[in-house]
C-alpha positions, -999 to 999 in steps of 0.1 A, spaced: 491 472 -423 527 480 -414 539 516 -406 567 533 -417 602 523 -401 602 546 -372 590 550 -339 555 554 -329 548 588 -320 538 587 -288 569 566 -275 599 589 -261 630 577 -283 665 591 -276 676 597 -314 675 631 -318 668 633 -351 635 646 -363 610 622 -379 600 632 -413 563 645 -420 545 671 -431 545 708 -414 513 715 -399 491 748 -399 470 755 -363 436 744 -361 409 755 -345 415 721 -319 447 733 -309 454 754 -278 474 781 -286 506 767 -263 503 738 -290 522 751 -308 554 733 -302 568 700 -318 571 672 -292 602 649 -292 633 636 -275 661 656 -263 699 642 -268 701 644 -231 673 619 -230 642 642 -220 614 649 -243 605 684 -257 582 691 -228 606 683 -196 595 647 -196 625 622 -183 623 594 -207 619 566 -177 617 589 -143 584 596 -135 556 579 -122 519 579 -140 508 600 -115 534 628 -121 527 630 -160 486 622 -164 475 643 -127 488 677 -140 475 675 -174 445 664 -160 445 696 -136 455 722 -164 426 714 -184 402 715 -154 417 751 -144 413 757 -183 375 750 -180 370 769 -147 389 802 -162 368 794 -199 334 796 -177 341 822 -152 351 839 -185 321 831 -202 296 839 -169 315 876 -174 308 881 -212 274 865 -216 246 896 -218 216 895 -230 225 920 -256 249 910 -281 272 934 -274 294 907 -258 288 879 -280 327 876 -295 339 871 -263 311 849 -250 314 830 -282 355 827 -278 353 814 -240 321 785 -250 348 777 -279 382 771 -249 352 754 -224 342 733 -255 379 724 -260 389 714 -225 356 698 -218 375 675 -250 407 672 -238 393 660 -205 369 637 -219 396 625 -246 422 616 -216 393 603 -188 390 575 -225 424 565 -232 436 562 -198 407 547 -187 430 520 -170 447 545 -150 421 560 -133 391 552 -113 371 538 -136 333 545 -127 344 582 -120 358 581 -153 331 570 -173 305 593 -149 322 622 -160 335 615 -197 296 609 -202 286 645 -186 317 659 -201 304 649 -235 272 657 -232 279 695 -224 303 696 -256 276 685 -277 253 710 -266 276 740 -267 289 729 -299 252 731 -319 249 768 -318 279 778 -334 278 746 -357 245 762 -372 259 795 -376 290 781 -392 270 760 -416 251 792 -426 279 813 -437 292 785 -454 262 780 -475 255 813 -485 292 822 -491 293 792 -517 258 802 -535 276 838 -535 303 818 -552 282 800 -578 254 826 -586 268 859 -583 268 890 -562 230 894 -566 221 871 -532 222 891 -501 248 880 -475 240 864 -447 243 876 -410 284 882 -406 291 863 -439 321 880 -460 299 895 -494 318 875 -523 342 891 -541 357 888 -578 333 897 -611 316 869 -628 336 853 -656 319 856 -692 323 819 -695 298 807 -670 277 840 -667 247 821 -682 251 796 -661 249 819 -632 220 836 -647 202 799 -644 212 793 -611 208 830 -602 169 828 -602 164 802 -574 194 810 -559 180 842 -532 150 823 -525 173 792 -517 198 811 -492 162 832 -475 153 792 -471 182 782 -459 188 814 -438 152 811 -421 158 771 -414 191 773 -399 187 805 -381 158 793 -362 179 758 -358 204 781 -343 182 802 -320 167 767 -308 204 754 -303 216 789 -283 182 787 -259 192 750 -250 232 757 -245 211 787 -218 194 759 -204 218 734 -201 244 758 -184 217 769 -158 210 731 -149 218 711 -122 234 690 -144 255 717 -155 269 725 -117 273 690 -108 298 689 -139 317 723 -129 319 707 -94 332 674 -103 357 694 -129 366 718 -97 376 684 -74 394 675 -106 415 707 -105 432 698 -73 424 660 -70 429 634 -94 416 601 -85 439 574 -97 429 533 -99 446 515 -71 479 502 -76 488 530 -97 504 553 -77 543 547 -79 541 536 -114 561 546 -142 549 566 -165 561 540 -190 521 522 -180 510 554 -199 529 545 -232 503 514 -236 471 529 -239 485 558 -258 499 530 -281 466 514 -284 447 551 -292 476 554 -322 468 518 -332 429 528 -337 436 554 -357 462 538 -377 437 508 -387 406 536 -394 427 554 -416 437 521 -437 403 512 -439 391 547 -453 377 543 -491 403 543 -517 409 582 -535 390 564 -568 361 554 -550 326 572 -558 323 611 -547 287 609 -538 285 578 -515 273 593 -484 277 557 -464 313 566 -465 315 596 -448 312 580 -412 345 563 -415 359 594 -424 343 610 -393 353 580 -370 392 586 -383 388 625 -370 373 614 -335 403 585 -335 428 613 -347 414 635 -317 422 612 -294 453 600 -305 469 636 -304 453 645 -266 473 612 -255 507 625 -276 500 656 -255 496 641 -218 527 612 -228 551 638 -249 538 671 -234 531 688 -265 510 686 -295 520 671 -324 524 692 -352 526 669 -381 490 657 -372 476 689 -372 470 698 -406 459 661 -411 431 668 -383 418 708 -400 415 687 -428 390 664 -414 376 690 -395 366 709 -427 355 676 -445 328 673 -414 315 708 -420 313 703 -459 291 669 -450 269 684 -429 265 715 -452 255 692 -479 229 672 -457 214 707 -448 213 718 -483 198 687 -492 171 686 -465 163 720 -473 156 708 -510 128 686 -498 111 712 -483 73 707 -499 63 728 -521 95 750 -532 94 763 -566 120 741 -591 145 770 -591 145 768 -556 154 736 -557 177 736 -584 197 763 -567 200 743 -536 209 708 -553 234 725 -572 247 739 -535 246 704 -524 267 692 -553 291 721 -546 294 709 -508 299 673 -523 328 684 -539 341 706 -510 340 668 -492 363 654 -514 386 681 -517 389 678 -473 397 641 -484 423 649 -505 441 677 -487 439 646 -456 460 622 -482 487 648 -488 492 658 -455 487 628 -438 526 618 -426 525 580 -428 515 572 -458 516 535 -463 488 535 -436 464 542 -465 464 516 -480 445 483 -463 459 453 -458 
């Protein structure tokens, strides 16, 4: 495999004319100062203030490491304020676990690829505790995602006549004369399948929300906030590595791009078959590499790289159509559910299918390098 003629985009270059790629929407990843395009300068600095050669490793991975720990502290003092029993304050609860969820990831993400850089048995300690609270914050609004997904696409295929689910947009647009009958069919299972699918996941959800209670009321919890607190004014760096130039960064952030690079010219060619579920995990290993990959563009270039961004919403969405199909499909083995029942939900899971290779597509398009796709 053999990239484009260009830079790699995590190494500061001089020329200060832009790269060509794709423009990039936001995603629900990026922070909302993410916004801006990282680069060189003609005066030799790139777009966030980094010198190309000046600093040390210290000066460049220590204060990104200390923004995102003040990130998490203001995201869970945030969250502490806005959690009530009722659900009066659920929005805002819900957008602070989203910015704890996403520094707890930046955190974890750098803790990996500058691994070298850092003590290394702190590292690992709290990367492992860092990902273990992600997970389990991540579950409850993963259910209720997956639930207004569902039901929004049987509103899609069956018709108006399925009630909406819990803050699910009702569908809109009349039903077409050309595929009214087969609405009709689908029609008859197609309430029972969302009241099967609502009473599954909801209780999945409920489940997911008492354990995210748990887990932030642990001792495992505090121990994380307090490591993560000692992170926000003290980064512990491997010996040796203070006084070096932040060029040592440039390796492992190399390395990270490298991964991804090879993941995403091993992904299964655009032909292969759209219902071969043992492919979807190298498609969910290139988002984890792609994660990683643009947390070390930020802590090396400053800034997040836009022309990756739409490339990782798209990978983001073809993770939530795969596990909507596998939750559709589980659902249809439920014992004893009438054959319209059934039928509705295989047709939901053929639907979700589809949605999967649409996120596939829409990743081929915007993805900016594109002889990386194919092996070698």
């Amino acid at each position: 495999m053999r990239r484009p003629d260009q830079q790699t985009t995590t190494r500061p270059t001089t020329d200060p004319a832009p790269r060509t790629g794709t423009g990039a929407d936001a995603t629900a990843d990026t922070p909302p100062d993410g916004g801006t395009g990282a680069g060189s300068l003609p005066d030799g600095t790139t777009g966030s203030g980094h010198p190309a050669g000046d600093l040390t490793t210290e000066a460049v991975l220590a204060p990104y490491l200390r923004g995102q720990a003040a990130d998490f502290l203001r995201s869970l003092r945030l969250h502490h304020e806005h959690s009530a029993p009722a659900d009066a304050g659920g929005h805002d609860a819900a957008a602070a676990t989203r910015a704890l969820r996403r520094a707890a990831r930046r955190i974890s993400g750098s803790l990996h690829t500058f691994r070298a850089a850092l003590d290394p048995h702190w590292a690992d300690q709290l990367r492992a505790e860092l990902a273990w609270l992600s997970g389990v914050l991540a579950r409850e609004h993963a259910y209720a995602n997956r639930l207004t997904r569902l039901v929004e696409a049987l509103h899609q295929l069956s018709g108006p006549a399925l009630p909406a689910a819990r803050g699910a947009r009702a569908a809109a647009g009349e039903t077409s004369a050309s595929d009214a009958q087969g609405r009709a069919a689908l029609g008859v299972g197609a309430a029972r399948a969302g009241a099967l699918l609502e009473r599954r996941l909801t209780l999945a959800r409920t489940r997911s929300h008492s354990a995210a209670l748990q887990a932030l009321g642990s001792s495992r919890f505090h121990a994380v906030a307090d490591a993560v607190a000692l992170l926000a004014s003290d980064v512990p760096l491997a010996p040796g590595t203070t006084g070096r130039t932040a060029e040592a960064l440039l390796e492992p952030a190399e390395r990270a791009e490298q991964r991804l690079l090879a993941a995403v010219a091993a992904l299964p060619p655009a032909d292969s078959e759209p219902y071969n579920e043992a492919q979807d995990a190298a498609w969910h290993q290139a988002r984890l590499l792609l994660r990683l990959h643009r947390y070390a563009h930020e802590v090396v270039l400053g800034a997040a790289a836009p022309a990756l961004a739409s490339c990782g919403h798209a990978l983001d969405l073809h993770r939530d159509a795969v596990e909507a199909a596998a939750a559709a499909a589980a659902a249809a083995r439920t014992p004893r559910i009438a054959p319209a029942t059934a039928y509705a939900l295989g047709v939901l899971h053929a639907d979700q299918r589809h949605e999967v290779e649409a996120a596939r597509a829409v990743f081929r398009e915007t993805w900016p390098y594109a002889t990386a796709l194919t092996a070698p």
